[in-house]
ROMARMI-673637 format. One record per residue (C-alpha): residue number from 0; residue in one letter; y, x, z. Coordinates in Angstrom, 1 decimal. Layout:
<pts>
<pt seq="NUM" type="a" v="Y" u="X" w="Z"/>
...
</pts>
This chain:
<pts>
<pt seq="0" type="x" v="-142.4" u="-58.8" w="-37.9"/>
<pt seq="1" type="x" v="-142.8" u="-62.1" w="-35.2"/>
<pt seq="2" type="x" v="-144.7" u="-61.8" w="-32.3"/>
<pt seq="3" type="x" v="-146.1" u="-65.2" w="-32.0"/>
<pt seq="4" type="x" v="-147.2" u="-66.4" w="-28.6"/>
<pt seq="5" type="x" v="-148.1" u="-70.4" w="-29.1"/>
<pt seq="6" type="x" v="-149.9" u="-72.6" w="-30.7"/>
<pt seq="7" type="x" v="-146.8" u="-74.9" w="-32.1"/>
<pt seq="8" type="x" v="-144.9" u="-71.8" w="-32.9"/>
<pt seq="9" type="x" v="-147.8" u="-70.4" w="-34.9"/>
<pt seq="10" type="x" v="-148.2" u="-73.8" w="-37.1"/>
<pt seq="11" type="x" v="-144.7" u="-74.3" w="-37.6"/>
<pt seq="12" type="x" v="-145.1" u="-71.1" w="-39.3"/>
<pt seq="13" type="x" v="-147.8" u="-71.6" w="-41.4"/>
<pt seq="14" type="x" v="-146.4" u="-75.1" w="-42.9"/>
<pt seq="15" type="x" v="-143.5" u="-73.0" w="-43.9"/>
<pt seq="16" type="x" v="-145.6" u="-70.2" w="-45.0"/>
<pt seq="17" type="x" v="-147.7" u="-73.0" w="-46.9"/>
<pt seq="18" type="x" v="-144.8" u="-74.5" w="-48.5"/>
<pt seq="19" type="x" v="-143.7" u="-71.1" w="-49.7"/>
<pt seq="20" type="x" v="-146.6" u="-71.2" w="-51.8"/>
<pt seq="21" type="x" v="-147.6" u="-67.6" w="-50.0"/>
<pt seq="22" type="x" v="-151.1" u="-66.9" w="-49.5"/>
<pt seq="23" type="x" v="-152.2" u="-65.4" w="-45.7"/>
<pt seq="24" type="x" v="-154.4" u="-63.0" w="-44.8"/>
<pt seq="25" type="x" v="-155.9" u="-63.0" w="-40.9"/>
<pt seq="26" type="x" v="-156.9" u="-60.1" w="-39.5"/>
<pt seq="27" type="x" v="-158.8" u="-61.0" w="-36.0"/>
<pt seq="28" type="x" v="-158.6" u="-58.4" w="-33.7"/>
<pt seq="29" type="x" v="-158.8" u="-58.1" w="-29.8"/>
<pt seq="30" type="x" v="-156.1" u="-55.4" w="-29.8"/>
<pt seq="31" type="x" v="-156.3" u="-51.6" w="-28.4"/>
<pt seq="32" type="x" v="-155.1" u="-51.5" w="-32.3"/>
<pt seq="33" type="x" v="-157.0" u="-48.2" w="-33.9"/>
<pt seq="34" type="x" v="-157.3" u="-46.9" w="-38.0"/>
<pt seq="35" type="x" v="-160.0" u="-49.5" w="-38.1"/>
<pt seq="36" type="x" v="-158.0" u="-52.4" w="-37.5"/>
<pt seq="37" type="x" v="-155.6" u="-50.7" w="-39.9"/>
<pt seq="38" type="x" v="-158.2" u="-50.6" w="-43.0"/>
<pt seq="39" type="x" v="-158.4" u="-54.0" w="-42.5"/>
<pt seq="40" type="x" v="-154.8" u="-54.9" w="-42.0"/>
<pt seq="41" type="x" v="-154.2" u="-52.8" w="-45.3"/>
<pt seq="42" type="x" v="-156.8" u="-54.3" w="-47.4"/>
<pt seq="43" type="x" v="-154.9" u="-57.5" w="-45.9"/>
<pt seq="44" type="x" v="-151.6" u="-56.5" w="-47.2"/>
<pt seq="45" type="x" v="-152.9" u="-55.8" w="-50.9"/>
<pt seq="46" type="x" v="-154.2" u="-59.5" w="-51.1"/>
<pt seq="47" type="x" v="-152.3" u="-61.6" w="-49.9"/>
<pt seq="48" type="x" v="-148.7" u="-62.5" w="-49.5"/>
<pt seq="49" type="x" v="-148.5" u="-62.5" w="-45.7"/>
<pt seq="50" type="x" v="-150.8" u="-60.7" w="-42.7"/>
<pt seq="51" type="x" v="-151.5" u="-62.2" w="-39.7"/>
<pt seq="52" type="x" v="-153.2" u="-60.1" w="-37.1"/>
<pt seq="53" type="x" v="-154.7" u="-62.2" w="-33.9"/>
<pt seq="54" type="x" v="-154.6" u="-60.1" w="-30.2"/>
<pt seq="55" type="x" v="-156.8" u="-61.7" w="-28.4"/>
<pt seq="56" type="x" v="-159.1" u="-60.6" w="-25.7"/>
<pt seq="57" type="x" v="-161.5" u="-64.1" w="-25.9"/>
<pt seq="58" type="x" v="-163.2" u="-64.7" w="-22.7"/>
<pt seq="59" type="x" v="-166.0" u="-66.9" w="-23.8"/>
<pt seq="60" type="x" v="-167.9" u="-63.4" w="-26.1"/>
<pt seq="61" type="x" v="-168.1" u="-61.8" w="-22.8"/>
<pt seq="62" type="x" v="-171.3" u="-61.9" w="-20.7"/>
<pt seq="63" type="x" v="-171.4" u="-62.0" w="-17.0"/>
<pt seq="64" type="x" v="-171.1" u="-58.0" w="-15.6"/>
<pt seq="65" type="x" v="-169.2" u="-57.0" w="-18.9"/>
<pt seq="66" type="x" v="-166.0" u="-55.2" w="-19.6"/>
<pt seq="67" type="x" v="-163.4" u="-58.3" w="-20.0"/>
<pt seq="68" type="x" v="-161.7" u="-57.1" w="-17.2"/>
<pt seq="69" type="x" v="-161.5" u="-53.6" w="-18.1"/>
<pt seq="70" type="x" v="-160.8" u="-54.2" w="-21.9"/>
<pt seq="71" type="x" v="-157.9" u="-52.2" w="-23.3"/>
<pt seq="72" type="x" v="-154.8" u="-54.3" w="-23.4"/>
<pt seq="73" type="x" v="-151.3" u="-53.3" w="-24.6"/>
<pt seq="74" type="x" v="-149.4" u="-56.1" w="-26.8"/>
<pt seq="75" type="x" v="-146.1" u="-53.4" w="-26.9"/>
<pt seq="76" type="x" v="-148.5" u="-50.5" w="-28.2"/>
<pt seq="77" type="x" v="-150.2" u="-52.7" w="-30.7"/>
<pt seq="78" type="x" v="-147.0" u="-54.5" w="-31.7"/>
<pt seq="79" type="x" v="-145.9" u="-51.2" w="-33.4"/>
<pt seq="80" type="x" v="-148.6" u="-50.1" w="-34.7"/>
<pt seq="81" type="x" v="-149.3" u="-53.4" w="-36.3"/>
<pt seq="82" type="x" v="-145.5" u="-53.4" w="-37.6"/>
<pt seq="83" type="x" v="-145.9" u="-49.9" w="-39.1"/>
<pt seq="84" type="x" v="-148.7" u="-51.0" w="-41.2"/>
<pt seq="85" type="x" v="-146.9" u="-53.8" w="-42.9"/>
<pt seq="86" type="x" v="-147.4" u="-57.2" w="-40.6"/>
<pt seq="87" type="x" v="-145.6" u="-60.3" w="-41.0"/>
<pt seq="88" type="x" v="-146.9" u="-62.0" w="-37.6"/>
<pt seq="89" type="x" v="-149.0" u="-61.2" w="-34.4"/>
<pt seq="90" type="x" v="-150.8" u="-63.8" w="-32.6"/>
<pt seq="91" type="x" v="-151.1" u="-63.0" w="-29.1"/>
<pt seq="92" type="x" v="-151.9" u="-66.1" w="-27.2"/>
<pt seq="93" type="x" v="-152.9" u="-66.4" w="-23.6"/>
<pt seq="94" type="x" v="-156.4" u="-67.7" w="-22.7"/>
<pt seq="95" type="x" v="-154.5" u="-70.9" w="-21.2"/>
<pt seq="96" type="x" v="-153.2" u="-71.3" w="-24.7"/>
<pt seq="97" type="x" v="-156.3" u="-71.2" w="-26.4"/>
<pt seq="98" type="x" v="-158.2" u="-73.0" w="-24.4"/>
<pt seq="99" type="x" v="-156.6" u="-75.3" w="-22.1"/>
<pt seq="100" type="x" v="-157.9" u="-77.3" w="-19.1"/>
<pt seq="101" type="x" v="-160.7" u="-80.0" w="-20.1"/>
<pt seq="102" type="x" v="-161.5" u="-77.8" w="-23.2"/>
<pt seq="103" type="x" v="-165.1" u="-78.8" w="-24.1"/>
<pt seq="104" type="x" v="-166.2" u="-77.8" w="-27.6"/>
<pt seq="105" type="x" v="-167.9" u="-74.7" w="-28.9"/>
<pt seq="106" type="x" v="-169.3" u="-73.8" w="-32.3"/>
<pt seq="107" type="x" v="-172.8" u="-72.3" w="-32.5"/>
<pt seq="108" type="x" v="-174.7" u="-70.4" w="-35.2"/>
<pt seq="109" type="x" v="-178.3" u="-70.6" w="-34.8"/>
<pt seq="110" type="x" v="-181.3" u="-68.0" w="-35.6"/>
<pt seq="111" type="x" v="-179.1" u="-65.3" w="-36.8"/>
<pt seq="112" type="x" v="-177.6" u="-64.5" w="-33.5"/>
<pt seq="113" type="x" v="-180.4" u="-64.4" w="-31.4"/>
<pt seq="114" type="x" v="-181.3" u="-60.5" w="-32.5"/>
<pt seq="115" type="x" v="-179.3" u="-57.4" w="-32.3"/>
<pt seq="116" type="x" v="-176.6" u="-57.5" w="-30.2"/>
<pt seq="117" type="x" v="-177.5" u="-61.3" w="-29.7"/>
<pt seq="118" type="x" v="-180.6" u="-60.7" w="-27.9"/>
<pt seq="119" type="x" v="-178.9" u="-58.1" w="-25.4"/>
<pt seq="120" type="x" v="-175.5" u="-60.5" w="-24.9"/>
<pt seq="121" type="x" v="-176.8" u="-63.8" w="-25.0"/>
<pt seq="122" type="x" v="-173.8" u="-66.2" w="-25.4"/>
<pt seq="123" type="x" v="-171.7" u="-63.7" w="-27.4"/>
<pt seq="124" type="x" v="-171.5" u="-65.2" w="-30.6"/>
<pt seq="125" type="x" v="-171.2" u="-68.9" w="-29.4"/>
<pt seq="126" type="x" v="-167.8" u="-67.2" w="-28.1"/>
<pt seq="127" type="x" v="-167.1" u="-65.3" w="-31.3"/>
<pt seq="128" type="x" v="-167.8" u="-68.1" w="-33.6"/>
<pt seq="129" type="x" v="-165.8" u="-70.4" w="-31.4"/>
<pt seq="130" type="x" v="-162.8" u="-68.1" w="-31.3"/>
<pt seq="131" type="x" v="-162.9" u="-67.7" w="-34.9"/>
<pt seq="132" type="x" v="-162.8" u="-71.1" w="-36.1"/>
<pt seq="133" type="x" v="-160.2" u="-72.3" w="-33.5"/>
<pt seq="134" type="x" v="-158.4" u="-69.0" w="-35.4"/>
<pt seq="135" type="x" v="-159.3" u="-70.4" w="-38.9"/>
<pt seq="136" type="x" v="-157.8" u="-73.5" w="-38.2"/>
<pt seq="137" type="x" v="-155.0" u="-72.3" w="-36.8"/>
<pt seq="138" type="x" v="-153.9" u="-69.3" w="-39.0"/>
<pt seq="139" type="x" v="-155.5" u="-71.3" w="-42.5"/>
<pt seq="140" type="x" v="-155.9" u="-67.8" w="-44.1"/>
<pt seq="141" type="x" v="-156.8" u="-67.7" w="-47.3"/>
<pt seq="142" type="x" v="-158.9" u="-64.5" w="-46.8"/>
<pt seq="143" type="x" v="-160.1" u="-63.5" w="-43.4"/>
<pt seq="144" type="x" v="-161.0" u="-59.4" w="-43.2"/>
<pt seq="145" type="x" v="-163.4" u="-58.0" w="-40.8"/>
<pt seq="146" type="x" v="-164.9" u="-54.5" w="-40.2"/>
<pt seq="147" type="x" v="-168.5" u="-53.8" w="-41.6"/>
<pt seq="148" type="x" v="-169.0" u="-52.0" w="-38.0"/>
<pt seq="149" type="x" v="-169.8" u="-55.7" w="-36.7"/>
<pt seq="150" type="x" v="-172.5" u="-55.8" w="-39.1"/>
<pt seq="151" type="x" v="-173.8" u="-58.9" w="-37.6"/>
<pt seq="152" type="x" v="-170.6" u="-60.5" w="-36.4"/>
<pt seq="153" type="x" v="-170.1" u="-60.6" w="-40.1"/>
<pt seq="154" type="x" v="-173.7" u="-62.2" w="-41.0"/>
<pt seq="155" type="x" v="-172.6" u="-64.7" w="-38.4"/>
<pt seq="156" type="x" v="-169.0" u="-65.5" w="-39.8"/>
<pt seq="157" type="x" v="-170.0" u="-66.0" w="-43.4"/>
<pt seq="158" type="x" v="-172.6" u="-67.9" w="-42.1"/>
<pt seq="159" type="x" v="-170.5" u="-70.2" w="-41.0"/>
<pt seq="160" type="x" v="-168.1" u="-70.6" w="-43.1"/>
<pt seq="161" type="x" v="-170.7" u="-71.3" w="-45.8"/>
<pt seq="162" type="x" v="-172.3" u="-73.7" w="-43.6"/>
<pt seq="163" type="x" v="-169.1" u="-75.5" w="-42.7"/>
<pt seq="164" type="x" v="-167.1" u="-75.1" w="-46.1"/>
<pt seq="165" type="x" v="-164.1" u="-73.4" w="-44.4"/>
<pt seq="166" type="x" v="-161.8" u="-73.0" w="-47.0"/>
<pt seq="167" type="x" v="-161.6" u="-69.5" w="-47.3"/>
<pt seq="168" type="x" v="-163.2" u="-65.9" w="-48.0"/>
<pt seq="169" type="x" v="-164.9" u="-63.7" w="-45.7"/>
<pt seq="170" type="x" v="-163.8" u="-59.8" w="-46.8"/>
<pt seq="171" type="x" v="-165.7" u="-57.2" w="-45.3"/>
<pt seq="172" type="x" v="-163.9" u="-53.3" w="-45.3"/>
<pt seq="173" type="x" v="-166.3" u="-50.0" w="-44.2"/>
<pt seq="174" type="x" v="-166.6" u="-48.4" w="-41.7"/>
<pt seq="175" type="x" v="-164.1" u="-45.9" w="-40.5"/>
<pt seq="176" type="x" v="-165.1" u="-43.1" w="-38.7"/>
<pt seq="177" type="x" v="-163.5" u="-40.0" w="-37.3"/>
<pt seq="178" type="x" v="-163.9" u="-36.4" w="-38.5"/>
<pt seq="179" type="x" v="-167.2" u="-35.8" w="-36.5"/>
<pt seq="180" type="x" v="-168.5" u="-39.5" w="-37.4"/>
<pt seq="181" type="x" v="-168.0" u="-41.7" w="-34.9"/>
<pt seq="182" type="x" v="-167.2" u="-44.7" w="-35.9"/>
<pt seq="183" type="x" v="-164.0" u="-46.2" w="-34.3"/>
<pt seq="184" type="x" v="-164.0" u="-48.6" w="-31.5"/>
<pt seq="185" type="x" v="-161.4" u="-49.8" w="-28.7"/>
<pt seq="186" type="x" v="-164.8" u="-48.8" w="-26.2"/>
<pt seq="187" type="x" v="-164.5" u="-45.3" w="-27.4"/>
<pt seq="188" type="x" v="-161.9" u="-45.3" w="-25.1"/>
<pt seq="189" type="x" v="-164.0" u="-45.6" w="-22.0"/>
<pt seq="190" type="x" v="-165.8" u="-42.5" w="-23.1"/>
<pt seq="191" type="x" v="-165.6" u="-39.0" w="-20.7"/>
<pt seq="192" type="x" v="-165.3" u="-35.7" w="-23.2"/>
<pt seq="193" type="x" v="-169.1" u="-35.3" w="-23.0"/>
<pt seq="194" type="x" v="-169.9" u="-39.3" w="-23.5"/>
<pt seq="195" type="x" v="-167.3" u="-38.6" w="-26.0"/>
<pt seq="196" type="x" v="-169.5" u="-35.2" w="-28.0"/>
<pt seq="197" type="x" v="-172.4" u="-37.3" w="-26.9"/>
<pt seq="198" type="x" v="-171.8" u="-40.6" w="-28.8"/>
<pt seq="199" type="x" v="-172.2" u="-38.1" w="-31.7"/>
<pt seq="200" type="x" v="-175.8" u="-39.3" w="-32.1"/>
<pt seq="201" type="x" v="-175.3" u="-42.3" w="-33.1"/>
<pt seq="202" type="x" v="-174.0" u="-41.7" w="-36.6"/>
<pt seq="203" type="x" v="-176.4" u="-38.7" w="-36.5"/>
<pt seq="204" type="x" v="-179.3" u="-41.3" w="-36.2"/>
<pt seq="205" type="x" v="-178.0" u="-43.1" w="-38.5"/>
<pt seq="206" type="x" v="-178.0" u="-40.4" w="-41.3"/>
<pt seq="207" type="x" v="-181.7" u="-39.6" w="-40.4"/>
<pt seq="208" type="x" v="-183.0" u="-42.8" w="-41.1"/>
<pt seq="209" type="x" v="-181.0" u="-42.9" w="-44.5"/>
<pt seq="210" type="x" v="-182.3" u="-40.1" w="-46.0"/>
<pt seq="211" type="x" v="-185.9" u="-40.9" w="-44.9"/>
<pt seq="212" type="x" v="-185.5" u="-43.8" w="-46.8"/>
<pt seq="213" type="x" v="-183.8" u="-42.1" w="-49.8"/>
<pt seq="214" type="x" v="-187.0" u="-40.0" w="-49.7"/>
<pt seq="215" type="x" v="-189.2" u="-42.9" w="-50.2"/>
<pt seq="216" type="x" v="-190.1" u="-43.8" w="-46.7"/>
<pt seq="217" type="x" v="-190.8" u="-47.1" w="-46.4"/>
<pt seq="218" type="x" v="-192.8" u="-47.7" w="-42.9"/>
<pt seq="219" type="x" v="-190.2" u="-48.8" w="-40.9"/>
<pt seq="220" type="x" v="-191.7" u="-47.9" w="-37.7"/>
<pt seq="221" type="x" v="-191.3" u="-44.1" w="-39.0"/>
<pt seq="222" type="x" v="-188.1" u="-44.4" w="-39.8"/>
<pt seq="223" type="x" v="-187.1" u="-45.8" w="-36.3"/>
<pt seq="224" type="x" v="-189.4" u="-43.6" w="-34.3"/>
<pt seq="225" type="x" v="-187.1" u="-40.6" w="-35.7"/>
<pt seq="226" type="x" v="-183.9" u="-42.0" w="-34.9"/>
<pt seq="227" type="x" v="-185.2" u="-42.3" w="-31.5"/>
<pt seq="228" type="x" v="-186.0" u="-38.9" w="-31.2"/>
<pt seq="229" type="x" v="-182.5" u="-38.1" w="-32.2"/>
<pt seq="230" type="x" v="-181.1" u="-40.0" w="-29.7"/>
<pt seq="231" type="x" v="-183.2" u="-39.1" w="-27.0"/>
<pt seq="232" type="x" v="-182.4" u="-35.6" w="-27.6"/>
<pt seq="233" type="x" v="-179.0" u="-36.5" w="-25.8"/>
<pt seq="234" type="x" v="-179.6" u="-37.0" w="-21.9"/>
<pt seq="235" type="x" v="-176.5" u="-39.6" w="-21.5"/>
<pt seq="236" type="x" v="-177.8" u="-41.8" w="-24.0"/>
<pt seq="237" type="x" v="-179.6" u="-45.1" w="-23.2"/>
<pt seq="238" type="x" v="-181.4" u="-47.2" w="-26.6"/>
<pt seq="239" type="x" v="-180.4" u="-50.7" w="-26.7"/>
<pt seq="240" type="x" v="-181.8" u="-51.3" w="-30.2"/>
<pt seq="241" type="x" v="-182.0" u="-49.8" w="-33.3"/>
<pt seq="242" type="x" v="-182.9" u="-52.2" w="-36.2"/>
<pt seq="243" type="x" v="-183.7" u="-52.3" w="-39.7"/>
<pt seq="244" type="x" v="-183.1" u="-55.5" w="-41.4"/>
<pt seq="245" type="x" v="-183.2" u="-56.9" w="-44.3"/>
<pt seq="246" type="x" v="-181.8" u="-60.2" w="-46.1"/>
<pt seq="247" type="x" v="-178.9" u="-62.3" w="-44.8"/>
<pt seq="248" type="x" v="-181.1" u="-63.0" w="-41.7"/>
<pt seq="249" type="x" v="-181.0" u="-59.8" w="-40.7"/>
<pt seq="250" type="x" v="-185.0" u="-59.7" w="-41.0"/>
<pt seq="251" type="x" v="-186.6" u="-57.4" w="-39.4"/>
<pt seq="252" type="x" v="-189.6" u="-55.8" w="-42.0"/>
<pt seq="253" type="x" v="-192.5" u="-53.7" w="-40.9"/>
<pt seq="254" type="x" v="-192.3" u="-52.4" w="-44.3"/>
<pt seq="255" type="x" v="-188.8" u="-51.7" w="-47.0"/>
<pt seq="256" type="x" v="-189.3" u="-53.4" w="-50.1"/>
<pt seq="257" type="x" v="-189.2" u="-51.3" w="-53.8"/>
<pt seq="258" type="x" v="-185.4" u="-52.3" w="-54.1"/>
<pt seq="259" type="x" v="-182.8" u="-54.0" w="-52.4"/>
<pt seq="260" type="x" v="-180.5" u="-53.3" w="-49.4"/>
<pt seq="261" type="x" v="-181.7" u="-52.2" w="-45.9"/>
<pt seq="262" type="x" v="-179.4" u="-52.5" w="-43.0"/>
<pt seq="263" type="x" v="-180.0" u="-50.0" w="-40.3"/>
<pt seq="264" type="x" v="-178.5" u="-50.6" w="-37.0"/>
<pt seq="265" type="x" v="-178.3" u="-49.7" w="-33.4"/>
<pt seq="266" type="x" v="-176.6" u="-49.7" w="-30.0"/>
<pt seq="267" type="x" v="-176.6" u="-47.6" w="-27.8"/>
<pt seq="268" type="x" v="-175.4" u="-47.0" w="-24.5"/>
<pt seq="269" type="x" v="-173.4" u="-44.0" w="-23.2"/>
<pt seq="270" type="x" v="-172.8" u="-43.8" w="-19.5"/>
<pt seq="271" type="x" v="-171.3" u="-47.5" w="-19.1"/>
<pt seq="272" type="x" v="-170.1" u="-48.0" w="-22.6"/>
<pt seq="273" type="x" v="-172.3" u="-49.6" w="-25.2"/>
<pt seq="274" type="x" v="-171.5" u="-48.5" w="-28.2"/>
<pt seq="275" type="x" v="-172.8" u="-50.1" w="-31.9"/>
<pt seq="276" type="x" v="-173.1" u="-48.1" w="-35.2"/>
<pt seq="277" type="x" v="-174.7" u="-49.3" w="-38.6"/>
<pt seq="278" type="x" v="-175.3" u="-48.1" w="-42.4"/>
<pt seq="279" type="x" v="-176.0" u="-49.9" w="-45.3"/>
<pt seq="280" type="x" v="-178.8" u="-48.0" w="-47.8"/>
<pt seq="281" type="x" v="-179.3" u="-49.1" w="-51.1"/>
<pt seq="282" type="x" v="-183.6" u="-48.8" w="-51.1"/>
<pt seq="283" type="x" v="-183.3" u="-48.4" w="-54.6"/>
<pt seq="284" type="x" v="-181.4" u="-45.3" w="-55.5"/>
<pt seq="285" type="x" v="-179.6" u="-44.8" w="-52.3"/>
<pt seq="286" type="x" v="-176.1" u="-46.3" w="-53.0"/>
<pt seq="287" type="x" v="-174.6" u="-47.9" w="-50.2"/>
<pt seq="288" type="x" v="-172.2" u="-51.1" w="-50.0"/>
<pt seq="289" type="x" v="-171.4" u="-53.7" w="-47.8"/>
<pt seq="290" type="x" v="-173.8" u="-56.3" w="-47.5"/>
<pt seq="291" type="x" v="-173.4" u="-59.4" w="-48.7"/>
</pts>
């Protein structure tokens, strides 16, 4: 496996790659590697020829007062684990090598990233989208894999890829969660043992909504009113949102329609750490897959 720390290095390599006739496969990622980023890096591996995982802790997604400081960095411990897993290359750039004195362009997806998480970190996904296309470029994956955890990160990035006609195709993988249901993050990290047992009612929110839809609730003003109980019930949690959207737009509907897909997501705060968590319900007869 290379660990890749410039720009020239990195193209060099995909010409060659190119020439090869191999296909690539990028797998963003801003490091503090977990078995999330390793669902991806797998599903990675099985379609295409050569796996590219980015390290990159992108300053311009973080809001004034946030955690870029703080954020989890350790290229050695994320080299191995990345290397175990089957990948070709890491990225790991510095922030001088991504964006350079004088740089002056960013890349903006409108509407769609002013809710959610967009609403509480205004900025964000300018940085995200910005990141990723200067990544796109770069890398020139064929496929690009993301986590359905970033539910809207990924409503964003096929959004504008469509809208651009990058070259490529957005694959989204599930969730993966630990034993008790908390879904991974890098954050989790931050989190005491009782933020830690806490953060439990997230997913547990979560699973109260589903099933109030799968038994024909369609009000969602119900629905949310009892995944706020549930998380109220925990004294170190704080409600940042919880959402139920429909659509590409990530809608938000006073009432489900008779079939389709409902999106039901939240973040929350424990302690310090915000922490995000989302489910995909099928309104119809309750199967759930990714959205498109």
């Amino acid at each position: 496996m290379k660990v890749i720390r410039t720009i020239a290095e990195l193209k060099e390599w995909v010409i060659e790659t190119k020439q090869a006739g191999r296909t690539i496969g990028l797998v963003p990622t801003m490091g503090w590697l977990h078995e999330g980023h390793f669902s991806l890096l797998r599903e990675a591996k099985k379609n295409c020829n050569q796996v590219v995982v980015s390290i990159f802790v992108n300053p311009l997604q973080f809001g004034q007062g946030e955690d870029y400081e703080e954020y989890p960095r350790d290229l050695t411990r994320d080299s191995r684990g990345a290397e175990k897993e089957g990948a070709d290359v890491i990225f790991a750039p510095s922030v001088q090598e991504m964006y350079p004195r004088g740089f002056k362009t960013t890349v903006e997806v409108k509407g769609i990233t002013e809710k959610l998480c967009g609403a509480s970190r205004p900025g964000h996904f300018l940085g995200v989208c910005t990141v990723v296309t200067k990544l796109f470029n770069l890398v020139q994956p064929d496929k690009a894999f993301f986590g359905q955890k970033d539910a809207q990160q990924v409503a964003v990035i096929k959004t504008m890829v469509e809208d651009l006609n990058m070259p490529l195709s957005i694959e989204v993988v599930p969730i993966v969660r630990e034993a008790d249901g908390l879904a991974l993050s890098s954050r989790n990290s931050y989190l005491s043992q009782e933020e830690r047992k806490g953060a439990l009612v997230l997913s547990k929110a979560l699973r109260i909504g589903e099933n109030l839809i799968l038994q024909g609730e369609r009000k969602t003003s119900i629905i949310k009113k009892n995944m706020e109980e549930v998380i109220k019930e925990e004294r170190l949690a704080k409600i940042d949102y919880i959402a139920i959207c429909i659509g590409k737009e990530l809608e938000e509907a006073e009432e489900l329609p008779p079939s389709g897909e409902a999106l039901l997501a939240l973040a929350v705060y424990m302690g310090k750490t915000r922490l995000i968590d989302n489910t995909v319900v099928c309104i119809d007869n309750g199967n759930k897959r990714l959205i498109d």
